[in-house]
C-alpha positions as CSV (number, residue, x, y, z in Angstrom):
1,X,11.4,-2.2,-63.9
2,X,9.0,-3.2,-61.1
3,X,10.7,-4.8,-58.1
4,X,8.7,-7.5,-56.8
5,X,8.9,-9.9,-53.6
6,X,9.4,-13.0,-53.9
7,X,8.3,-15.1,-50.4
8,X,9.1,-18.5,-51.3
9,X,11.3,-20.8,-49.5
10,X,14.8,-20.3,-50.7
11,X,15.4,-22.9,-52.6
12,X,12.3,-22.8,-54.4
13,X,13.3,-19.0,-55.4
14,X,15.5,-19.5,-58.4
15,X,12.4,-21.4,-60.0
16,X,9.9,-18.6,-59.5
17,X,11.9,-15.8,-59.8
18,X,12.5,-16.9,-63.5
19,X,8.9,-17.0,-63.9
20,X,8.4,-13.1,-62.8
21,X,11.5,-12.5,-64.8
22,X,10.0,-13.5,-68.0
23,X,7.4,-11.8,-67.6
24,X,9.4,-8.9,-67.2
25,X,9.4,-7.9,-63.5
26,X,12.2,-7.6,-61.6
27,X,12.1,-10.5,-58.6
28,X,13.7,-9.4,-54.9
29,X,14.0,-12.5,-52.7
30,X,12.2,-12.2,-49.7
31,X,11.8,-15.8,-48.1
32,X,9.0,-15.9,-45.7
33,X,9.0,-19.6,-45.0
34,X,11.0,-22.3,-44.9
35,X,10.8,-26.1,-45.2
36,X,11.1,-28.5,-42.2
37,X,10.9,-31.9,-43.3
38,X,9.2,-34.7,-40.7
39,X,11.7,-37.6,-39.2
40,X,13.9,-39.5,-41.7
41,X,11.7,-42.8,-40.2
42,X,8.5,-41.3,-41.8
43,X,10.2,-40.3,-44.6
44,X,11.6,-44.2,-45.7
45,X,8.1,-45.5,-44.4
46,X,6.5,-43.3,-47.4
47,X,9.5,-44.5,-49.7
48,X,8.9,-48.0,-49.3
49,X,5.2,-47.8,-49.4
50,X,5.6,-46.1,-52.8
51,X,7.9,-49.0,-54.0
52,X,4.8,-51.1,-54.1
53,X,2.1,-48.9,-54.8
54,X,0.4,-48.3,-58.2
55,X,0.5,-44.3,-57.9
56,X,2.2,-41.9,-56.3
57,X,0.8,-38.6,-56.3
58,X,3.0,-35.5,-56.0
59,X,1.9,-32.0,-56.2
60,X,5.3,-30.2,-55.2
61,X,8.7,-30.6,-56.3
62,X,9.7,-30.4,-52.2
63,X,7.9,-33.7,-51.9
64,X,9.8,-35.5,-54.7
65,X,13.6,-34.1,-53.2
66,X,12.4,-35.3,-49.9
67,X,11.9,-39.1,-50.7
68,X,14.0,-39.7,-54.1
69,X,16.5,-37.1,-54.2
70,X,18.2,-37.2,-57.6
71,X,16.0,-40.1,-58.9
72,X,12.2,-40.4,-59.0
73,X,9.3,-43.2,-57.6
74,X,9.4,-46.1,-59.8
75,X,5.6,-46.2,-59.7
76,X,3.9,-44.1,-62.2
77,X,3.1,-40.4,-60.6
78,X,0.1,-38.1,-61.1
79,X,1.7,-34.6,-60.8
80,X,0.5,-31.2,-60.1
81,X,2.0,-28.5,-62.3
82,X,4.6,-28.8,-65.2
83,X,7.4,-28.2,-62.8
84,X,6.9,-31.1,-60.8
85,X,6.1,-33.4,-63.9
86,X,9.7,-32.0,-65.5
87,X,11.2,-33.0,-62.1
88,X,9.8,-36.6,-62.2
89,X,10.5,-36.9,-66.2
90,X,14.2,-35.6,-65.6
91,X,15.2,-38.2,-63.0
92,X,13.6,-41.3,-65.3
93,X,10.2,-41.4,-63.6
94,X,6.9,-41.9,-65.4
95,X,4.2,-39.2,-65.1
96,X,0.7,-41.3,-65.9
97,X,-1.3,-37.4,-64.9
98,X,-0.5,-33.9,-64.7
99,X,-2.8,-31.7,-62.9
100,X,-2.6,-27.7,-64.2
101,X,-3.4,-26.3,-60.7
102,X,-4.8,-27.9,-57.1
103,X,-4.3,-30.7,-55.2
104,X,-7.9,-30.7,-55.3
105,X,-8.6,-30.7,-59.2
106,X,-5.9,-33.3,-59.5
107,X,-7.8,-35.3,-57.4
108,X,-11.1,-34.7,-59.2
109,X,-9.0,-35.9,-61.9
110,X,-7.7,-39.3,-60.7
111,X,-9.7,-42.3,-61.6
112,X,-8.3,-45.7,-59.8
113,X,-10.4,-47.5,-58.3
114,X,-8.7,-51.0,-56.6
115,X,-5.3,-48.7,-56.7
116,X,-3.1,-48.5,-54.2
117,X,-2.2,-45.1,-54.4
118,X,0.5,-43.2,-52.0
119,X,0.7,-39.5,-51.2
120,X,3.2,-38.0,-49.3
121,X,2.5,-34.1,-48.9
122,X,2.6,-30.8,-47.0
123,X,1.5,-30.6,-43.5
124,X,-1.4,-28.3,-43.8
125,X,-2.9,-30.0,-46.9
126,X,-6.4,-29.2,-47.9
127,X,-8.5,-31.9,-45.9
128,X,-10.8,-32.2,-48.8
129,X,-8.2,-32.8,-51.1
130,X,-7.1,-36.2,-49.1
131,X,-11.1,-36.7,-48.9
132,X,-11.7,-36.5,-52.4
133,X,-8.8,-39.1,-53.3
134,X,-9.7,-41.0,-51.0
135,X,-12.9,-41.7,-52.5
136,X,-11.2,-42.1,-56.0
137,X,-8.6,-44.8,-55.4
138,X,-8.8,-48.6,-54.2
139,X,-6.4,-47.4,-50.6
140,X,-4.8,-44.3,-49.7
141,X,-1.4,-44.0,-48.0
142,X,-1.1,-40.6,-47.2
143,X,1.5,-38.6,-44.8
144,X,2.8,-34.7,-44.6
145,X,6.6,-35.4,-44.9
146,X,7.6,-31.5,-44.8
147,X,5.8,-28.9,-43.2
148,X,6.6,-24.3,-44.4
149,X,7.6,-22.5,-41.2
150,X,6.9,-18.9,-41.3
151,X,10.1,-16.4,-41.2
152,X,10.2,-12.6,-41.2
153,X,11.9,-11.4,-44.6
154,X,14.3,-9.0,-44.9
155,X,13.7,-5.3,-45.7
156,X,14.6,-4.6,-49.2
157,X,12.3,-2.3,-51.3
158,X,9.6,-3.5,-53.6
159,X,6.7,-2.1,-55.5
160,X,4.8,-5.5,-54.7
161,X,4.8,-8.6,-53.4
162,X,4.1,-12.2,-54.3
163,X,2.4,-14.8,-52.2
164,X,2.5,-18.6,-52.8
165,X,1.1,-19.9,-49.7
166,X,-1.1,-18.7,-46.5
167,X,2.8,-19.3,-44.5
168,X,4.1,-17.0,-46.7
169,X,1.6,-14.1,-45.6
170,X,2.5,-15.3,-41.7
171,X,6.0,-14.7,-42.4
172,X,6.0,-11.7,-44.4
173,X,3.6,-10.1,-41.2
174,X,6.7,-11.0,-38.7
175,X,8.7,-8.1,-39.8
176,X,6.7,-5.7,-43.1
177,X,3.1,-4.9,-43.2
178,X,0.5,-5.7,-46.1
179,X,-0.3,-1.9,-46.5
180,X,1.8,-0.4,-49.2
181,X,3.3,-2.8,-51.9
182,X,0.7,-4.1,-54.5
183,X,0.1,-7.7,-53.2
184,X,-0.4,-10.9,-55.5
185,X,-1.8,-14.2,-54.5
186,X,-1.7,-17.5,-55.4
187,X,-5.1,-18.7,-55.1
188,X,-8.3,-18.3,-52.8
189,X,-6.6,-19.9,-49.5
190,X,-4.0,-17.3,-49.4
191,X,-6.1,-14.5,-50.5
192,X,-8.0,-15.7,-47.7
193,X,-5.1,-15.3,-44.9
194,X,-4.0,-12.0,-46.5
195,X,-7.4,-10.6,-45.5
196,X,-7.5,-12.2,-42.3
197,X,-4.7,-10.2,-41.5
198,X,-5.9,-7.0,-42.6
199,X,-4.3,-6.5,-45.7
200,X,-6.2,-6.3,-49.4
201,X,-5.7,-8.7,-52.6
202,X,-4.8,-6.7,-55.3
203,X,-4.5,-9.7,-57.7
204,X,-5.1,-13.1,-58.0
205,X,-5.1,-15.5,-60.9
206,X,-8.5,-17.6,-61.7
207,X,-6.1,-20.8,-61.8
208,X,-3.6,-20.7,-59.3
209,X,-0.5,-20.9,-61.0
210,X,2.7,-18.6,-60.4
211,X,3.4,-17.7,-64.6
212,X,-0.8,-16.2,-64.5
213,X,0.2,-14.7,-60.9
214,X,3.6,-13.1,-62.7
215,X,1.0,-12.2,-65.5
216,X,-1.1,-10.8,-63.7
217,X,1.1,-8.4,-61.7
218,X,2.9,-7.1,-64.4
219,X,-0.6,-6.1,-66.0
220,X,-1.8,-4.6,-62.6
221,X,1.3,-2.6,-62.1
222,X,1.4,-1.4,-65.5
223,X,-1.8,0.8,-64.2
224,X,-0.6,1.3,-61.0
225,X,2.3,3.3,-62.2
């Protein structure tokens, strides 16, 4: 069975690795980032904005461990991903939207006009993402409350890697090189920093989700072999 790296944050692992499991790979854990969230102050500011918003728009589960924990916004939530829409469902929030890829097709998505709509997100955020719901919504409350820190991985074996995020290509560069394993990416920003550090995209799925991405490498090394 094909080994493959998983670069995740650690805690975000056991999720994905299921993922390449079922679609029979074999996932090593190879974190190449981690999550720093901002100060607790910024955090509770976002909280109690959200308590009196009309949307709160998440598009990771970090985001929604950050602010609630083990419960959920009591606002309705438009979601990216069925992961982070489960999330909200399971602790008794409402999910109004659930986007099946981007930030930015989310946004494209939302229609509220007059809303007050809150966002916390990742530092690094696509700028036209916040642009774009900006322009959708009545006023937009919008903050990174967690930030991915690239980390060298360790050294174990694998016949290819897996790449959520352009931090996860930073931190897999601090200790292995791109030449070698086949290498997966999530979606055209990551594809993009692989390049820029000399390495070559062997796959990447036309929606940017991590089951296509698991798809897609198991089909690719199927030929590779």
């Amino acid at each position: 069975m094909n080994r493959i790296g998983i670069t995740t944050a650690a805690e975000r692992s056991p999720r994905v690795e299921a993922i390449f499991t079922a679609a029979g790979l074999r996932p090593v854990r190879l974190p190449c980032v981690r999550i720093e969230a901002v100060p607790a102050r910024v955090i509770d500011e976002m909280r109690r904005k959200a308590e009196r918003a009309d949307l709160v728009v998440l598009t990771s589960v970090t985001a929604l461990n950050l602010l609630w924990g083990e419960h959920a916004p009591a606002a309705p939530v438009a979601a990216v991903g069925s992961a982070t829409a489960a999330a909200v469902t399971e602790r008794g929030g409402r999910v109004s939207l659930v986007g099946s890829s981007t930030g930015l097709a989310l946004a494209a998505e939302i229609d509220a006009p007059g809303r007050w709509v809150v966002f916390p997100h990742a530092q690094g955020t696509d700028p036209e993402t916040l642009r774009l719901l900006a322009s959708k919504v009545g006023n937009l409350d919008a903050a990174p409350v967690y930030r991915t820190v690239p980390i060298p991985p360790q050294g174990d074996s694998v016949d290819a890697v897996a790449f959520g995020s352009p931090s996860a290509v930073r931190g897999w560069v601090l200790a292995r090189s791109l030449a070698g394993p086949v290498v997966g990416a999530i979606g055209s920003r990551t594809a993009g920093q692989v390049e820029s550090l000399g390495g070559t995209v062997d796959v990447m799925p036309e929606v940017p989700r991590f089951d296509l991405l698991a798809q897609a490498l198991s089909a690719r090394l199927e030929v590779h072999i």
